[in-house]
C-alpha positions as CSV (number, residue, x, y, z in Angstrom):
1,X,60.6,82.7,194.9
2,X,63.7,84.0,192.6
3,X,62.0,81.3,189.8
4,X,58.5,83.0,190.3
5,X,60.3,86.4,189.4
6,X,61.9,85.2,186.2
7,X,58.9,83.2,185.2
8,X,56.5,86.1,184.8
9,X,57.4,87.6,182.2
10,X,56.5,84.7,180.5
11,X,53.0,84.8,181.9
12,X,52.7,89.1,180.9
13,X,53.5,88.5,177.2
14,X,50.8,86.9,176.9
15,X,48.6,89.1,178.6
16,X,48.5,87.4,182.0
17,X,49.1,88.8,185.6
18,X,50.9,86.7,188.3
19,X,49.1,87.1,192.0
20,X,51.7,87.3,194.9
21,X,52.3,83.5,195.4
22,X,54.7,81.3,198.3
23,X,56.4,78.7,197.0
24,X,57.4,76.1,199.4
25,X,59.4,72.6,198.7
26,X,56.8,69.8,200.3
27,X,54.2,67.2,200.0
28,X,51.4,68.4,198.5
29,X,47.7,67.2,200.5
30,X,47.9,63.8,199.2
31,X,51.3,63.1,201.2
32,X,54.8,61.6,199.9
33,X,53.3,58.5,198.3
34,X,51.0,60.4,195.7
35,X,52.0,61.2,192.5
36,X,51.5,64.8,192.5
37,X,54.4,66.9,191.5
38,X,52.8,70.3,192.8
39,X,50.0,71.8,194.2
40,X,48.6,75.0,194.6
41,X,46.4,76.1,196.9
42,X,43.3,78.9,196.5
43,X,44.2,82.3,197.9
44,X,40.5,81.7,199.6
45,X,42.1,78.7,201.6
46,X,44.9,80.9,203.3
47,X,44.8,83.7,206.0
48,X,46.7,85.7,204.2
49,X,45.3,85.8,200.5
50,X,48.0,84.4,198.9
51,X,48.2,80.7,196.5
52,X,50.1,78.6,198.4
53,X,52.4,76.2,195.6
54,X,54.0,73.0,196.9
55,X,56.5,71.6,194.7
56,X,57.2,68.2,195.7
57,X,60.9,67.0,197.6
58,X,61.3,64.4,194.8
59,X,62.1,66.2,191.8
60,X,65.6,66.0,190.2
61,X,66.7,68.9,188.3
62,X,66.0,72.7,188.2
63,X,64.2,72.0,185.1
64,X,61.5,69.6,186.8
65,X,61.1,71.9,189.6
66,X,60.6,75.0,186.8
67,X,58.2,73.2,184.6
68,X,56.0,72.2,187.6
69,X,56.2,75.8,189.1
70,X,54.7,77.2,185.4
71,X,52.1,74.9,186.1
72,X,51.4,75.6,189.2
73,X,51.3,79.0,188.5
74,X,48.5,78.7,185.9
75,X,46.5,77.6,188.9
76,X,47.6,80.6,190.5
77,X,46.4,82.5,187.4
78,X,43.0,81.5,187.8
79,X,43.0,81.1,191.4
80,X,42.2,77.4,191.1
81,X,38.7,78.4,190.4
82,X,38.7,76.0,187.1
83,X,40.8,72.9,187.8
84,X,42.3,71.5,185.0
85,X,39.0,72.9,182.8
86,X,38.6,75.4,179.7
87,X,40.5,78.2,182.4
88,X,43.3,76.3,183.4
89,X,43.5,74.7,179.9
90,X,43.6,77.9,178.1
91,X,45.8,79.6,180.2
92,X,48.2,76.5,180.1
93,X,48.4,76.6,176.6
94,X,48.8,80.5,175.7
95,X,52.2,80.0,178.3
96,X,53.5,77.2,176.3
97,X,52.2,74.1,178.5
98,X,51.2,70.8,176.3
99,X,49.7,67.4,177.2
100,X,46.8,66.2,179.4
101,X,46.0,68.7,181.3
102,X,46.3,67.5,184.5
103,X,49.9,66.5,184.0
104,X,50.6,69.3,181.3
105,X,54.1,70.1,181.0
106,X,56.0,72.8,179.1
107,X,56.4,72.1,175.6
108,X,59.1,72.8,173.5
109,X,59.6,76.8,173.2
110,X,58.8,77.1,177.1
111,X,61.2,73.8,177.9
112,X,64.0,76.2,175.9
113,X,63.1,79.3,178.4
114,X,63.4,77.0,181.1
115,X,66.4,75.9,180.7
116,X,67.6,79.8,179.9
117,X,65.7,80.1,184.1
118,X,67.5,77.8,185.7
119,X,71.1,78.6,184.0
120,X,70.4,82.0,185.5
121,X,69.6,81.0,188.9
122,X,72.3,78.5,189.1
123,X,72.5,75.7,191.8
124,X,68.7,74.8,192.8
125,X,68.9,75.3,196.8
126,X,67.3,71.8,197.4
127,X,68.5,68.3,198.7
128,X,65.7,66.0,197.1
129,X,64.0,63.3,198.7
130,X,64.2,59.3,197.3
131,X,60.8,58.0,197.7
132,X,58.9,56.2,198.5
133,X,61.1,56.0,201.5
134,X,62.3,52.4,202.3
135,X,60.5,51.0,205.4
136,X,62.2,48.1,207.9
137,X,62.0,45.1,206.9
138,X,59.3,43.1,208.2
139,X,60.3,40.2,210.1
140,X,59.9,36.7,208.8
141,X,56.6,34.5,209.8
142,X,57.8,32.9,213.1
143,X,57.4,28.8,212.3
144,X,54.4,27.1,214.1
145,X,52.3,24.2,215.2
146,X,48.7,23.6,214.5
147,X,46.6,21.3,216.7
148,X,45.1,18.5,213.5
149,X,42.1,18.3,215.8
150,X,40.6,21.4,216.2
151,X,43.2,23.8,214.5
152,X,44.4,26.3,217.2
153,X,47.8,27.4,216.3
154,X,50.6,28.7,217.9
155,X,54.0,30.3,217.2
156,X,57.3,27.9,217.9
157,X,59.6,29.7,219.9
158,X,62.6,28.1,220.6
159,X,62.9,28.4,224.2
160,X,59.4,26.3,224.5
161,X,60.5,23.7,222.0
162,X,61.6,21.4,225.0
163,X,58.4,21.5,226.3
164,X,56.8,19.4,223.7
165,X,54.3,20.0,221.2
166,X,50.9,22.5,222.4
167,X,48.1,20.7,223.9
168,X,44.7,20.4,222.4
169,X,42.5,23.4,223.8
170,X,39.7,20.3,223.5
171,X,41.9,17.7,225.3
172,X,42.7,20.5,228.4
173,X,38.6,20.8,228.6
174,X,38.0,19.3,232.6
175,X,41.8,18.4,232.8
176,X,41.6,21.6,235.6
177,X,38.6,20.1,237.1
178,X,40.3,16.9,237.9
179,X,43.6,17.7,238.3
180,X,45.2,15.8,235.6
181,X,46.6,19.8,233.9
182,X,49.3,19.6,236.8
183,X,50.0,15.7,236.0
184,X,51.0,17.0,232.4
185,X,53.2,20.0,233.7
């Protein structure tokens, strides 16, 4: 929230007003495996009236975290009433953001003020996240047998190896009937 104070003044010089905001560190709607660095939220979506901004758990520096807050705060501007349209896009601009608009960054005068932020606040109070975030192993495909007559399968398992190779689910057909199953076992 300190970063949302020193960014807008930014925003007033040129003739825009912040709304009360809450900045949280988290996975934006699409989850962890997105690539969204932020999101903000409509103050319509949230009991309280206030843009909600999620900055993602993955970024590096200060600096990422600032340069995604500006743009999130554009948003904020405009209440996310325009996406990243002529509202957003203007706005975006007028503070110093450049690039596609939906990934717009902060160009080279705002990157210098940036850097000038995050000196000021000093350590960024964050532990980040390594995604995506490594899964077990699976286990290997267990080895197996397949019947060449009809082609039922199944899994070797070492403790059954003694006990021969599967019988054909074709061949066992009436072997229970005349009692030739128990012969085999």
């Amino acid at each position: 929230m300190a970063a949302v104070d020193h960014l807008v003044p930014i925003f007033e010089a040129r003739g825009y007003s912040v709304p009360a905001v809450r900045v949280s560190v988290g996975f934006p709607s699409t989850g962890g495996k997105g690539r969204h660095l932020g999101q903000c939220w409509s103050s319509k979506a949230a009991e309280d009236g206030l843009n909600q901004i999620f900055i993602a758990p993955h970024l590096k520096t200060p600096l990422d975290f600032l340069d995604t807050l500006v743009h999130e705060l554009v948003h904020a501007v405009d209440n996310c009433e325009s996406g990243h349209g002529e509202g957003f896009k203007k706005i975006a601009l007028d503070v110093g953001l450049k690039g596609p608009m939906r990934s717009a960054g902060a160009g080279d005068h705002l990157k210098q003020d940036l850097i000038r932020i995050a000196e000021k606040l000093g350590v960024f109070p964050h532990g980040r996240l390594s995604l995506p975030i490594p899964t077990a192993q699976k286990a290997p495909k267990r080895p197996g047998a397949k019947c060449a007559k009809c082609g039922y399968e199944v899994v070797m398992l070492k403790k059954h190896l003694d006990l021969g190779p599967p019988i054909c689910p074709k061949d066992m057909e009436g072997m229970e009937e005349t009692g030739e199953w128990e012969n085999k076992n």
